[in-house]
Structures are given as C-alpha cells and as structure tokens.
PDB file of N, CA, C and O in Angstrom:
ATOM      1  N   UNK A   1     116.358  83.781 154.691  1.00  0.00           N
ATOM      2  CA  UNK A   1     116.934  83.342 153.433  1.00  0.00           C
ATOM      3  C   UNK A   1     115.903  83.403 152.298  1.00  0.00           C
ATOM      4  O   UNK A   1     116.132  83.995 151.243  1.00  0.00           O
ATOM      5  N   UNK A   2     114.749  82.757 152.568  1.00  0.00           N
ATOM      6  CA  UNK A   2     113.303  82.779 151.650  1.00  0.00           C
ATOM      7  C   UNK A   2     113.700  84.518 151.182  1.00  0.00           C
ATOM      8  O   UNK A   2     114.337  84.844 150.180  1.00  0.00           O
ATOM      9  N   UNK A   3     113.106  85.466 152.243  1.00  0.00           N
ATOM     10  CA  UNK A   3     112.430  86.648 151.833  1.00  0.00           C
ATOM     11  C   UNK A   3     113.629  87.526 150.802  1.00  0.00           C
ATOM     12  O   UNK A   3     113.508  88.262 149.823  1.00  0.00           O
ATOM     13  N   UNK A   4     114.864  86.987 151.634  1.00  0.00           N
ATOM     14  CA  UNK A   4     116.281  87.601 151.241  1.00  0.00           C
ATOM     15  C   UNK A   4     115.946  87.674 149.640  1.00  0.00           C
ATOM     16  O   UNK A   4     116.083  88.652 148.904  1.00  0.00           O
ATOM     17  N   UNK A   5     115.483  86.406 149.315  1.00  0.00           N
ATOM     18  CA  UNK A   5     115.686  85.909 147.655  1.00  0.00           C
ATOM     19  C   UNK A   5     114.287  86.004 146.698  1.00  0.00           C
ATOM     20  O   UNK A   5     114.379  85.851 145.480  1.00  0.00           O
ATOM     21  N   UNK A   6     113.105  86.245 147.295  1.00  0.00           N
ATOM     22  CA  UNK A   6     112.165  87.134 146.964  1.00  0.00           C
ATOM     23  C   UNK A   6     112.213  88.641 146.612  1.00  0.00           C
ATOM     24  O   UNK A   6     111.812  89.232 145.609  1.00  0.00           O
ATOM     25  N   UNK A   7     112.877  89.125 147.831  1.00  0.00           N
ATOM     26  CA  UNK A   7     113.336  90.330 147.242  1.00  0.00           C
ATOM     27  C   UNK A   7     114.659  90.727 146.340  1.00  0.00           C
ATOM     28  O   UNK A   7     114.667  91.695 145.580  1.00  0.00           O
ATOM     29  N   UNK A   8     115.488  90.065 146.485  1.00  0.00           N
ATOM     30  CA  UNK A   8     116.215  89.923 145.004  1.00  0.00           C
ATOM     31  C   UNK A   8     115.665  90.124 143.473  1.00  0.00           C
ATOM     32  O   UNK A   8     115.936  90.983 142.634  1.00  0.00           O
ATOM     33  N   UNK A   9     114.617  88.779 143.436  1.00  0.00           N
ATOM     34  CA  UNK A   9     113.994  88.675 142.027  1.00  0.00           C
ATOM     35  C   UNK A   9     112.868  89.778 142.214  1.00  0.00           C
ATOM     36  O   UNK A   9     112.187  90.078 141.233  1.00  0.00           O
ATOM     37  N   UNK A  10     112.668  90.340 143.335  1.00  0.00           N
ATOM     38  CA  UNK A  10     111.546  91.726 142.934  1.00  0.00           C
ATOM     39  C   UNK A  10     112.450  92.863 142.314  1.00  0.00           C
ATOM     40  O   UNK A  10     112.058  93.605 141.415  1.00  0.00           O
ATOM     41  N   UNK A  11     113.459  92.908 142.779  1.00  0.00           N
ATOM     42  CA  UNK A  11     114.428  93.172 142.298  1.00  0.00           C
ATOM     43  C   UNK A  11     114.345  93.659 140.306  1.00  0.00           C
ATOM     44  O   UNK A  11     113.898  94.475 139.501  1.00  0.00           O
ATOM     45  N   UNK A  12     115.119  92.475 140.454  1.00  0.00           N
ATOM     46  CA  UNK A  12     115.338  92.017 138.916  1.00  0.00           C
ATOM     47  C   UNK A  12     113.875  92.135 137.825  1.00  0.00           C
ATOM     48  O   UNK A  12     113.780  92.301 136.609  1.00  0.00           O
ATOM     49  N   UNK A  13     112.976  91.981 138.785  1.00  0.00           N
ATOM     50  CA  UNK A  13     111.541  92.225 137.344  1.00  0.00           C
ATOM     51  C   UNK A  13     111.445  93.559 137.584  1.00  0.00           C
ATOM     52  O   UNK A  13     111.049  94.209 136.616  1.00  0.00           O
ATOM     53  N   UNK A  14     111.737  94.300 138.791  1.00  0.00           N
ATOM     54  CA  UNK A  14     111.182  95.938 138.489  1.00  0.00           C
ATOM     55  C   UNK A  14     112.392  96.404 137.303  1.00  0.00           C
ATOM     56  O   UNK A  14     112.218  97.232 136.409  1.00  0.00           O
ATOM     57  N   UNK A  15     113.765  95.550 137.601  1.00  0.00           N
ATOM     58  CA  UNK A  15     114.867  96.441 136.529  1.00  0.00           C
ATOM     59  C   UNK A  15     114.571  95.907 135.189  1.00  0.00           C
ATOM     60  O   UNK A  15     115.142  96.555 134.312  1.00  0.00           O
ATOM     61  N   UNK A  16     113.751  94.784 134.694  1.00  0.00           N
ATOM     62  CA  UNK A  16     113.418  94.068 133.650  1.00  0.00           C
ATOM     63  C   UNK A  16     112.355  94.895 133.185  1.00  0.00           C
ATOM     64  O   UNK A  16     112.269  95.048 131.966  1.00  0.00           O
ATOM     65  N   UNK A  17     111.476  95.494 133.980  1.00  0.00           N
ATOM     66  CA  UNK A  17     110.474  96.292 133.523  1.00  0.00           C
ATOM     67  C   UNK A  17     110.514  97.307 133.157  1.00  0.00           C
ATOM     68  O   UNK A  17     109.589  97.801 132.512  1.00  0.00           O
ATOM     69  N   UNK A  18     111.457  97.849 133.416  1.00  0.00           N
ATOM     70  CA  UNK A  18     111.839  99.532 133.209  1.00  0.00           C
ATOM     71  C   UNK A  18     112.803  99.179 132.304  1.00  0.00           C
ATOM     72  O   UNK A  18     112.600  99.872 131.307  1.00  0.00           O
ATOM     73  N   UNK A  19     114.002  98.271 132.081  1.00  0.00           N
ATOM     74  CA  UNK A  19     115.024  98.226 130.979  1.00  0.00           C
ATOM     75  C   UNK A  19     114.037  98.045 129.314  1.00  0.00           C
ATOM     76  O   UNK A  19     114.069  98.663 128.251  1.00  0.00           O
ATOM     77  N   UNK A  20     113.270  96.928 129.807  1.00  0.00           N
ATOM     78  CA  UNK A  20     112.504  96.914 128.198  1.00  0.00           C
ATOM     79  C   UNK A  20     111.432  98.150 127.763  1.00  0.00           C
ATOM     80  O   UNK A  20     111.287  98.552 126.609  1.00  0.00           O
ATOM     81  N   UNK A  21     110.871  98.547 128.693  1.00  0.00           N
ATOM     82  CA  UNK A  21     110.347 100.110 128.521  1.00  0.00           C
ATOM     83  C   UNK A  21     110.967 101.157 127.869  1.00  0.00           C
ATOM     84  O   UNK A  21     110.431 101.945 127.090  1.00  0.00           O
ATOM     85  N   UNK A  22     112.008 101.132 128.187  1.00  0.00           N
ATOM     86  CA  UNK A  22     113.275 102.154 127.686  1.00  0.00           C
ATOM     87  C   UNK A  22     113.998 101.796 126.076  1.00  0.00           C
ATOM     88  O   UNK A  22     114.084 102.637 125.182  1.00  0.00           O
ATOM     89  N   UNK A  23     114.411 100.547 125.980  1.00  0.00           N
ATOM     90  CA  UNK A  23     115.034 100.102 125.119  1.00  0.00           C
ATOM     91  C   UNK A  23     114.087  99.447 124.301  1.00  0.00           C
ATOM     92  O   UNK A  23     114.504  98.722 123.398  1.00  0.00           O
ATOM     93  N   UNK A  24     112.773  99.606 124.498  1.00  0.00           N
ATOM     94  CA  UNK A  24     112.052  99.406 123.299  1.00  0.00           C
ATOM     95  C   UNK A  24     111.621  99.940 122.251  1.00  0.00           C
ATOM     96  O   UNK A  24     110.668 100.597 122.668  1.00  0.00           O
ATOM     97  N   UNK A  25     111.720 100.179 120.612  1.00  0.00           N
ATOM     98  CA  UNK A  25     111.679 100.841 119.707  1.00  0.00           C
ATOM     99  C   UNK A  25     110.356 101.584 119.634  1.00  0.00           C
ATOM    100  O   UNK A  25     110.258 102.726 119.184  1.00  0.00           O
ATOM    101  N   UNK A  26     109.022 100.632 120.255  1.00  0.00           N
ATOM    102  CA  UNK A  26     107.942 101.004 120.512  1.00  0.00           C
ATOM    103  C   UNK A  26     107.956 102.797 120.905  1.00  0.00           C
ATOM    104  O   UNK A  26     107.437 103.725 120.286  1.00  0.00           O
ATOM    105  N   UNK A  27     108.540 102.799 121.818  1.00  0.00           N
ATOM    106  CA  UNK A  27     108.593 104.205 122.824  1.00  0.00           C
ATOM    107  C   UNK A  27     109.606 105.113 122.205  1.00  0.00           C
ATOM    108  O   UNK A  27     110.566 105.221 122.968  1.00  0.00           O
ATOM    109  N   UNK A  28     109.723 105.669 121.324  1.00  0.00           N
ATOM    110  CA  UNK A  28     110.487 106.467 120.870  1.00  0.00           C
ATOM    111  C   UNK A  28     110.313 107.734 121.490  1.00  0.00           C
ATOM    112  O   UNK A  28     109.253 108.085 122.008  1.00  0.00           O
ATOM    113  N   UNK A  29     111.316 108.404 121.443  1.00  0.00           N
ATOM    114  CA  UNK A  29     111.726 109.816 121.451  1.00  0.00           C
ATOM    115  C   UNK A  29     110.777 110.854 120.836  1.00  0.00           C
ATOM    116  O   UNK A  29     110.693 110.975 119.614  1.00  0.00           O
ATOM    117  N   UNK A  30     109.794 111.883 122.013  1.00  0.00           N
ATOM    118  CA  UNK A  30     108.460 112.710 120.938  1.00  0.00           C
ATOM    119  C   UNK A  30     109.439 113.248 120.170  1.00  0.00           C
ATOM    120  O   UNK A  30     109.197 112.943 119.003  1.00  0.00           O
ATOM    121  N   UNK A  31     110.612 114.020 120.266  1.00  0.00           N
ATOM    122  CA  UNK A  31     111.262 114.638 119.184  1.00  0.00           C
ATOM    123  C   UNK A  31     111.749 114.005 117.818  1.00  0.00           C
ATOM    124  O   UNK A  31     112.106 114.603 116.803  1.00  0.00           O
ATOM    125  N   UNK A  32     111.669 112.568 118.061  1.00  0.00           N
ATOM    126  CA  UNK A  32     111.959 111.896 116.537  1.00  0.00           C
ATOM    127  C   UNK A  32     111.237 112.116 115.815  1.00  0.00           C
ATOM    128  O   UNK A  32     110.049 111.913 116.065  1.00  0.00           O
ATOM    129  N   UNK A  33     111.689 112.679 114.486  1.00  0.00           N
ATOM    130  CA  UNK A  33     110.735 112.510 113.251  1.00  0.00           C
ATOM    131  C   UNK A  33     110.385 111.222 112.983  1.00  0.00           C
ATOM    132  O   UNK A  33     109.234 111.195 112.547  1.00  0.00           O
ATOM    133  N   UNK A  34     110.951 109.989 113.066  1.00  0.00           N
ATOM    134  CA  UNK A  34     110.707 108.798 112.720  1.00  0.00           C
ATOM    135  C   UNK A  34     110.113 107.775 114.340  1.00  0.00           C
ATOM    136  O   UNK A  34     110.744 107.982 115.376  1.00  0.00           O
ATOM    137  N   UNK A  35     108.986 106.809 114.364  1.00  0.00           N
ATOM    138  CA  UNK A  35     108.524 106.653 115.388  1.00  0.00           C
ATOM    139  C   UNK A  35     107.669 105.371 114.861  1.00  0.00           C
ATOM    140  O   UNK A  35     106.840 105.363 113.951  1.00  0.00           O
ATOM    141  N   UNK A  36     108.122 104.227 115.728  1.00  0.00           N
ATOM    142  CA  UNK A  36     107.827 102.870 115.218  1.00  0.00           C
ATOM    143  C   UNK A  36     106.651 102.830 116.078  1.00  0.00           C
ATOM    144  O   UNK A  36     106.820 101.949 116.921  1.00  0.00           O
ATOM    145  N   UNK A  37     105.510 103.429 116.218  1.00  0.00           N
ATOM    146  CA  UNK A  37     103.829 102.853 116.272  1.00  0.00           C
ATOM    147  C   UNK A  37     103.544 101.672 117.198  1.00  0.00           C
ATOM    148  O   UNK A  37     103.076 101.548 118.330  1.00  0.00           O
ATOM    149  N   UNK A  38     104.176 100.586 115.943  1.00  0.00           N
ATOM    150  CA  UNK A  38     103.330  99.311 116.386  1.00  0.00           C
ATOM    151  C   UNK A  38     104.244  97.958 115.729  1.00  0.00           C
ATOM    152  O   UNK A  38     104.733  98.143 114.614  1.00  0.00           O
ATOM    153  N   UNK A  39     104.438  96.839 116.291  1.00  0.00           N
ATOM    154  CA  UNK A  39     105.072  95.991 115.350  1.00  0.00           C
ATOM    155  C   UNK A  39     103.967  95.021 115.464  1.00  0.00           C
ATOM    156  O   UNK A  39     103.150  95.207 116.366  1.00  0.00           O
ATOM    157  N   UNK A  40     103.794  93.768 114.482  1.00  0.00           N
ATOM    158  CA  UNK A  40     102.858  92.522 114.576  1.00  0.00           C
ATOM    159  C   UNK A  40     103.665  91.228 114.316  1.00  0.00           C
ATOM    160  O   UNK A  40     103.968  91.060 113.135  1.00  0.00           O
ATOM    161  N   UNK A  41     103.978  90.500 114.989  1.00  0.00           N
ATOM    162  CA  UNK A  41     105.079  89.539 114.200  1.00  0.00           C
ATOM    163  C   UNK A  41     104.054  88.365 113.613  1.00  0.00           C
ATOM    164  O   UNK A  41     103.652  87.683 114.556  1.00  0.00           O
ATOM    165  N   UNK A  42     103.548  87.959 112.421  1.00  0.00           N
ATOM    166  CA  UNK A  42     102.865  87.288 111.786  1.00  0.00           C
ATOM    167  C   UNK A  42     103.526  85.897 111.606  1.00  0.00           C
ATOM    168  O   UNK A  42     102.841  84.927 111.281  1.00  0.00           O
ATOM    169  N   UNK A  43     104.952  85.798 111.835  1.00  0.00           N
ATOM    170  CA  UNK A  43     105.604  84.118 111.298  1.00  0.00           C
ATOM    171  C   UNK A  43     106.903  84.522 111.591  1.00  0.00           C
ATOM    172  O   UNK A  43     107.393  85.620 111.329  1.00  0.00           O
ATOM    173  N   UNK A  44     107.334  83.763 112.041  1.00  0.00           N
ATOM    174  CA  UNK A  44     108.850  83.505 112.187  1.00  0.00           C
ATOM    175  C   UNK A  44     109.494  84.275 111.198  1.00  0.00           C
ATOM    176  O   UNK A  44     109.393  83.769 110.080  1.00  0.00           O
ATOM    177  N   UNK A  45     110.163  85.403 111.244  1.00  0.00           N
ATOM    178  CA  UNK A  45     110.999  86.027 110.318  1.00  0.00           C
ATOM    179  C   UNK A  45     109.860  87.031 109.370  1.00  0.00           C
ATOM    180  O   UNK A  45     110.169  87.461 108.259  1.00  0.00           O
ATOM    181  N   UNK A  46     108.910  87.225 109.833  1.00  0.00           N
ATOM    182  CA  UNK A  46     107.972  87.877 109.340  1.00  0.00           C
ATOM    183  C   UNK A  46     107.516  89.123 110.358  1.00  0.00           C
ATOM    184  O   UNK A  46     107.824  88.891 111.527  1.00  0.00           O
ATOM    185  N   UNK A  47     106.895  90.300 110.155  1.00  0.00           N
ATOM    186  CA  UNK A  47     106.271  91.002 110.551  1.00  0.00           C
ATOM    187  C   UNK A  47     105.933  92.265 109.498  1.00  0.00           C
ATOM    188  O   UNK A  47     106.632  92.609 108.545  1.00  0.00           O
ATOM    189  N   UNK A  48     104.617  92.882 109.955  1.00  0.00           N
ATOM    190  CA  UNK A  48     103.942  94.425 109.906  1.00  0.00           C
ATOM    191  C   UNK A  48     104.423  94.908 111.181  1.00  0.00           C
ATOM    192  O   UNK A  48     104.520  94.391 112.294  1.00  0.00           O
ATOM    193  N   UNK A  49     104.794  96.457 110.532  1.00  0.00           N
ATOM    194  CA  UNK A  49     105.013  97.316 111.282  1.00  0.00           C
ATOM    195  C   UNK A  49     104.506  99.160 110.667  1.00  0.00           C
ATOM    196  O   UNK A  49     104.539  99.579 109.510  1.00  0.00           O
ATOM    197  N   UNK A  50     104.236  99.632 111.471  1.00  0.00           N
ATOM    198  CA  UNK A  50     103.249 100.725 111.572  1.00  0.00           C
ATOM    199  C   UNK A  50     104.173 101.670 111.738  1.00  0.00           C
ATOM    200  O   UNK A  50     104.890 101.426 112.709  1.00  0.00           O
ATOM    201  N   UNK A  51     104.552 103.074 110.931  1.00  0.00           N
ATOM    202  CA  UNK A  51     105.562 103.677 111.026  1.00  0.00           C
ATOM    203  C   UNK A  51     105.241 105.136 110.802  1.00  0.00           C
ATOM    204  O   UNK A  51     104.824 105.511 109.706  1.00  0.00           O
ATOM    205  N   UNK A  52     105.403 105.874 111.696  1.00  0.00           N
ATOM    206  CA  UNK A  52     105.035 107.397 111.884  1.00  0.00           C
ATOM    207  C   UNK A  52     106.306 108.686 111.212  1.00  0.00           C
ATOM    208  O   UNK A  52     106.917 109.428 111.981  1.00  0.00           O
ATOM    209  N   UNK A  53     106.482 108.717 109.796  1.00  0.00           N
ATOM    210  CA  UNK A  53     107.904 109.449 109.796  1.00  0.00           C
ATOM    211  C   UNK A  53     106.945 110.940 109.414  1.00  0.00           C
ATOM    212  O   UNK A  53     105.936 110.965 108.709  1.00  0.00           O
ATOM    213  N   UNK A  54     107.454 111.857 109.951  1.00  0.00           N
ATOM    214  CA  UNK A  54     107.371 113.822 109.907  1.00  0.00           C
ATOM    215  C   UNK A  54     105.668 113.589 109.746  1.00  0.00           C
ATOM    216  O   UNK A  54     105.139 114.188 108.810  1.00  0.00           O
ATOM    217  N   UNK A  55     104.893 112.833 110.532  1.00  0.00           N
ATOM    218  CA  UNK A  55     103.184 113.147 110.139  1.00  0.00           C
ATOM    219  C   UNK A  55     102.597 112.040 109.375  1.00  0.00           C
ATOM    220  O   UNK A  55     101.442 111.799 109.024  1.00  0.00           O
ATOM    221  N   UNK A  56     103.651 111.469 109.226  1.00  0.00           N
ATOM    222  CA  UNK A  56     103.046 110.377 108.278  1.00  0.00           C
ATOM    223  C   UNK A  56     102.939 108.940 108.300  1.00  0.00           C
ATOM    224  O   UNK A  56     103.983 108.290 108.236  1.00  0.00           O
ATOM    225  N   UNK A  57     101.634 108.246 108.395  1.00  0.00           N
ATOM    226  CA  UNK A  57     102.247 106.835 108.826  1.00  0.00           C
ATOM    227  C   UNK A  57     101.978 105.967 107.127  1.00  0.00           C
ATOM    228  O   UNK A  57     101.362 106.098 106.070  1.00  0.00           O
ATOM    229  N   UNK A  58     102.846 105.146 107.768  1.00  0.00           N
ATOM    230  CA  UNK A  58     103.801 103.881 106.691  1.00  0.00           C
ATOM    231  C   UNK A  58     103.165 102.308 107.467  1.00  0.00           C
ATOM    232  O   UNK A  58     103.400 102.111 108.659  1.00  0.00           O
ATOM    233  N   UNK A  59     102.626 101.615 106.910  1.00  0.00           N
ATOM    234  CA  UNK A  59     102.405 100.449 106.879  1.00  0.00           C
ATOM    235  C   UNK A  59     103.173  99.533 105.909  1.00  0.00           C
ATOM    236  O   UNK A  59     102.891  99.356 104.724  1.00  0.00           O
ATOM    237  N   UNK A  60     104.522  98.797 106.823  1.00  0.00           N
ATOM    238  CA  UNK A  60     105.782  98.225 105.979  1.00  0.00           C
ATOM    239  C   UNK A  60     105.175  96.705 106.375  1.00  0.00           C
ATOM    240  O   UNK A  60     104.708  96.512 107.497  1.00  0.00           O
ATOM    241  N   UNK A  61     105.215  95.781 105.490  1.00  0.00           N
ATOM    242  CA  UNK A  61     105.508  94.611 105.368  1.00  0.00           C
ATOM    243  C   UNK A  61     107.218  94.338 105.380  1.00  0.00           C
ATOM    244  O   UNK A  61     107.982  94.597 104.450  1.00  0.00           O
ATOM    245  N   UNK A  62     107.601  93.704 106.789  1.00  0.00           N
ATOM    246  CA  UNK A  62     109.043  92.974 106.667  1.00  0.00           C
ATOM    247  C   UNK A  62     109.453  91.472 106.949  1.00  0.00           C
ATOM    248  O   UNK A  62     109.183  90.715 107.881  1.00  0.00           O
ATOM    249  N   UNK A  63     110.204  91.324 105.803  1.00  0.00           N
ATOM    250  CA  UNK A  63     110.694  90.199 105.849  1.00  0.00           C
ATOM    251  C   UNK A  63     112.028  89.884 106.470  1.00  0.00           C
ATOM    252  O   UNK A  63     112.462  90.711 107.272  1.00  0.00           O
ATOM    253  N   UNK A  64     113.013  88.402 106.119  1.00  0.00           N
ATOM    254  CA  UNK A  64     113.642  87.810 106.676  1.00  0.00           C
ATOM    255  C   UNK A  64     114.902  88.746 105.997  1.00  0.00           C
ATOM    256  O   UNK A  64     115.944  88.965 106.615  1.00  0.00           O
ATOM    257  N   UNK A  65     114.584  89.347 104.390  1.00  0.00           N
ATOM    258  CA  UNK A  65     115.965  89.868 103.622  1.00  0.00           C
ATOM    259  C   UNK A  65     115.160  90.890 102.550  1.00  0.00           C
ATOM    260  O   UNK A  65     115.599  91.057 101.412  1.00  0.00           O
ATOM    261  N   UNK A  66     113.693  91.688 103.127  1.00  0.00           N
ATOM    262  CA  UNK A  66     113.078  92.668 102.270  1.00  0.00           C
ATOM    263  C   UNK A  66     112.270  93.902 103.264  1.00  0.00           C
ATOM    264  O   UNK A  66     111.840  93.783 104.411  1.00  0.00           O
ATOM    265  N   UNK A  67     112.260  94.635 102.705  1.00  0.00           N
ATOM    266  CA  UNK A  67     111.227  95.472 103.150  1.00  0.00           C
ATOM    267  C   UNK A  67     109.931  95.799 102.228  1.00  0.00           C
ATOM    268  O   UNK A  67     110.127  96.049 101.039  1.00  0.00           O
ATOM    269  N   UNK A  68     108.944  95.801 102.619  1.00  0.00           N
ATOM    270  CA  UNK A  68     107.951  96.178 101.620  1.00  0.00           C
ATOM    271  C   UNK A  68     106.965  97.349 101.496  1.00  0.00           C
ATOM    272  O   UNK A  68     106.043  96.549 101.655  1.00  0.00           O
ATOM    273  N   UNK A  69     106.333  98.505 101.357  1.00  0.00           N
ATOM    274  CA  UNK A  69     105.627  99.105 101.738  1.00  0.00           C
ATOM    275  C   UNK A  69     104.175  99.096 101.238  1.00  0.00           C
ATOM    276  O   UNK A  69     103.758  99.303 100.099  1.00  0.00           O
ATOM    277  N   UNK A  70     103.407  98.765 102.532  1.00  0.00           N
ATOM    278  CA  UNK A  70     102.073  98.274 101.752  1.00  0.00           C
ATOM    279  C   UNK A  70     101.402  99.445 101.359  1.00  0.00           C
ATOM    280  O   UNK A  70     100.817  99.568 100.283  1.00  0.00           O
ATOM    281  N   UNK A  71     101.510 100.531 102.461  1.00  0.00           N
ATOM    282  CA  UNK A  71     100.190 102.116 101.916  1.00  0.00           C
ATOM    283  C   UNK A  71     100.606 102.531 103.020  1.00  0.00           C
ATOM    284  O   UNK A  71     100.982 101.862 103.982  1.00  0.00           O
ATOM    285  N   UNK A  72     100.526 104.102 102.858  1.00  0.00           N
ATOM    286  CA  UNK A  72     100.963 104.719 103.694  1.00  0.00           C
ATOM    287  C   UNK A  72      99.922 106.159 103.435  1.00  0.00           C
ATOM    288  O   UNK A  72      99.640 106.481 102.281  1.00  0.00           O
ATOM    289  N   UNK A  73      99.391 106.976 104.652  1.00  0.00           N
ATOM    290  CA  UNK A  73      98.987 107.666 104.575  1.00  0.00           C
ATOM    291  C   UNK A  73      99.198 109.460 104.808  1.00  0.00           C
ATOM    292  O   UNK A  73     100.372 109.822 104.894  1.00  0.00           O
ATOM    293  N   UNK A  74      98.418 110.249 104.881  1.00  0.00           N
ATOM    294  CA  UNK A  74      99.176 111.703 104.526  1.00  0.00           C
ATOM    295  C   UNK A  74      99.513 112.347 105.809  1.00  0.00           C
ATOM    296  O   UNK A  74     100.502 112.991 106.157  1.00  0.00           O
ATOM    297  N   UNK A  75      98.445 112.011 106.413  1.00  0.00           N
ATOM    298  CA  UNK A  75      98.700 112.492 107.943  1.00  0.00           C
ATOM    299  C   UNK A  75      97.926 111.564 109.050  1.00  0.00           C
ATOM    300  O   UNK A  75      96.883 110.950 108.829  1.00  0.00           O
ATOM    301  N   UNK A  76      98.552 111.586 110.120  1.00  0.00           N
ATOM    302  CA  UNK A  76      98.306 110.570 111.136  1.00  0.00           C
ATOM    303  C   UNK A  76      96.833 110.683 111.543  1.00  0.00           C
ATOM    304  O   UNK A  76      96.182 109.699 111.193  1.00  0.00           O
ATOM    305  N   UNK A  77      96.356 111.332 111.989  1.00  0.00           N
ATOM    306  CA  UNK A  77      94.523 111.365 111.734  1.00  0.00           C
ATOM    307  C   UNK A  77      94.176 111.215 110.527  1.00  0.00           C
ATOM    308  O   UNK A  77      93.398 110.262 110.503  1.00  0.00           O
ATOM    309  N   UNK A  78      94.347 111.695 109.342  1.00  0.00           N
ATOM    310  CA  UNK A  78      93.760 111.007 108.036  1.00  0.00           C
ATOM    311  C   UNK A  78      93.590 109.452 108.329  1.00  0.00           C
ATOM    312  O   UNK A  78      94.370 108.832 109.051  1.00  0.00           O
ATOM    313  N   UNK A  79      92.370 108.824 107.626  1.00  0.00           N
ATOM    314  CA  UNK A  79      92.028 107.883 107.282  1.00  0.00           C
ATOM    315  C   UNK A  79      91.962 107.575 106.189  1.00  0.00           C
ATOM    316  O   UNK A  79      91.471 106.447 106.158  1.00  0.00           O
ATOM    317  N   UNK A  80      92.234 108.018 104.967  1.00  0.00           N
ATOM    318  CA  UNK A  80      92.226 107.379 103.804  1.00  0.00           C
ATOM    319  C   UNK A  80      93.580 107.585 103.878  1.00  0.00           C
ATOM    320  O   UNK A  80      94.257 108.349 104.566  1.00  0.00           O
ATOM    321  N   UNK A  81      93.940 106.500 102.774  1.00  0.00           N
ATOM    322  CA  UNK A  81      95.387 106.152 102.145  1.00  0.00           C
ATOM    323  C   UNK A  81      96.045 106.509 101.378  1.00  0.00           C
ATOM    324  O   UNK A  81      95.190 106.915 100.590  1.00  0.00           O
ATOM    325  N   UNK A  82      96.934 106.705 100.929  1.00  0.00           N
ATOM    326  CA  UNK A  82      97.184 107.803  99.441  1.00  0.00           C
ATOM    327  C   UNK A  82      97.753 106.760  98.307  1.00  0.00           C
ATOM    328  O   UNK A  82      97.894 107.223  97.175  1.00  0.00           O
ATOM    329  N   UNK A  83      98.053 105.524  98.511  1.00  0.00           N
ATOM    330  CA  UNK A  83      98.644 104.668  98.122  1.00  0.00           C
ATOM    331  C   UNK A  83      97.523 103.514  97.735  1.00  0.00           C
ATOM    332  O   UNK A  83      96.749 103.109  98.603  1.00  0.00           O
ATOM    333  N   UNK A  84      97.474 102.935  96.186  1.00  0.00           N
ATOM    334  CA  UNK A  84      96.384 101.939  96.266  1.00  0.00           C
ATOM    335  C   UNK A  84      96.360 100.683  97.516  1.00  0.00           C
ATOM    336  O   UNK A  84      97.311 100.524  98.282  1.00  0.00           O
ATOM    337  N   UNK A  85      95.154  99.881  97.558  1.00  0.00           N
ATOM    338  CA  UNK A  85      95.767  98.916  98.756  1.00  0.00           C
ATOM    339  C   UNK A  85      96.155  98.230  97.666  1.00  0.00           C
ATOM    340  O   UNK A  85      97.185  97.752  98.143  1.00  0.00           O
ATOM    341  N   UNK A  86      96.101  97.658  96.140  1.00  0.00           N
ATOM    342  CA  UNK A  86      96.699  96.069  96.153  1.00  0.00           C
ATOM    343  C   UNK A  86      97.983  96.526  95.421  1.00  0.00           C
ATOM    344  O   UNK A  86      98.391  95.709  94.595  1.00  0.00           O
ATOM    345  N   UNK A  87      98.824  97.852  95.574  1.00  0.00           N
ATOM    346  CA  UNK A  87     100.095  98.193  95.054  1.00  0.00           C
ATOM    347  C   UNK A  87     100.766  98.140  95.790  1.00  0.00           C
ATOM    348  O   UNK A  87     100.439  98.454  96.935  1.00  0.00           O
ATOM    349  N   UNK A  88     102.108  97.691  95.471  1.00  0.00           N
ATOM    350  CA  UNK A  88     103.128  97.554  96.867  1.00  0.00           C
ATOM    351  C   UNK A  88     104.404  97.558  96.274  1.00  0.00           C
ATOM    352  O   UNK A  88     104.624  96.801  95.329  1.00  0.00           O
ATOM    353  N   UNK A  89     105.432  98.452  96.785  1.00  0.00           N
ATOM    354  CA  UNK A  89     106.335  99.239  96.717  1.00  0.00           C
ATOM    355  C   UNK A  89     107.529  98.559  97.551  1.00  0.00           C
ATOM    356  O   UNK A  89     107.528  98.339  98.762  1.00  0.00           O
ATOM    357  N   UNK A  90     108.462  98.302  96.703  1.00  0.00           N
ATOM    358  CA  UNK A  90     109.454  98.156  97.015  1.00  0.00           C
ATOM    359  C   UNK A  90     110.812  98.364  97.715  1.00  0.00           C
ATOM    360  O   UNK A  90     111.777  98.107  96.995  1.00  0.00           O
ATOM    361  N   UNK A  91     111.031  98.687  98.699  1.00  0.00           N
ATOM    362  CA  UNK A  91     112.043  99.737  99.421  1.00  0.00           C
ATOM    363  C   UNK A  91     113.332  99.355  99.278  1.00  0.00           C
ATOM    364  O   UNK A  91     114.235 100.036  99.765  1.00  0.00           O
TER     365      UNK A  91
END
C-alpha cells in the first residue's frame, strides 16, 4: 500500500515536471520570432521581463494595468543599448 502510493506521487511530479517545462512561456518555440528570455517578479503585480523579438532584446517593465519599455537593444550579442537608460516608453 506504502510503495503503491509512492509511486503514484512519483508519478505526478515526473508529469508536473514535464507539464510546466512545456507550458512555460520561458521555453518558447526556436522558430518564434518573439521569445520571452527571462521574467523577474519584483512585487506582487509587478515584474521585468527580458524579451527577444526578430534579434532583438526588449527589457519591459510590467505592471498590474501597464506595460513599460525600459531599453532595448539592436541585437542579442550587442551590449550597448540603443535606447537612453533614464527614457522610458510607453507601450
């Protein structure tokens, strides 16, 4: 009865592990032009998120009822920004 129900819930975390793998925005599709990076959740109803669209990543500030775009750069190995840092853009 024990092992019966051990292996059940081994069960259920290998399908828990592979369902959120899959259905997570993280892991996108290589063929998407658009490709969510990274999220940070900073506060309740708050987060940065890191956003890869055709080569290009986007550093969005989101809120509870905004989107914001902090700087975004030209190409994904580039390191400089093309966008000032203390300007921020409205989406």
């Amino acid at each position: 009865m024990f092992w019966g129900l051990l292996l059940v819930l081994g069960i259920l975390l290998l399908i828990y592990g592979f369902a959120r793998k899959r259905l997570s925005p993280v892991y996108a599709n290589d063929k998407s032009k658009i490709k969510v990076l990274e999220i940070r959740h900073l506060m309740p109803k708050k987060s940065l998120c890191l956003v890869e669209v055709s080569g290009r990543e986007y550093l969005l500030g989101l809120g509870s009822d905004n989107i914001t775009l902090l700087s975004g750069s030209k190409t994904t190995g580039d390191t400089k920004h093309s966008d000032k840092g203390d300007e921020t853009h409205a989406l």
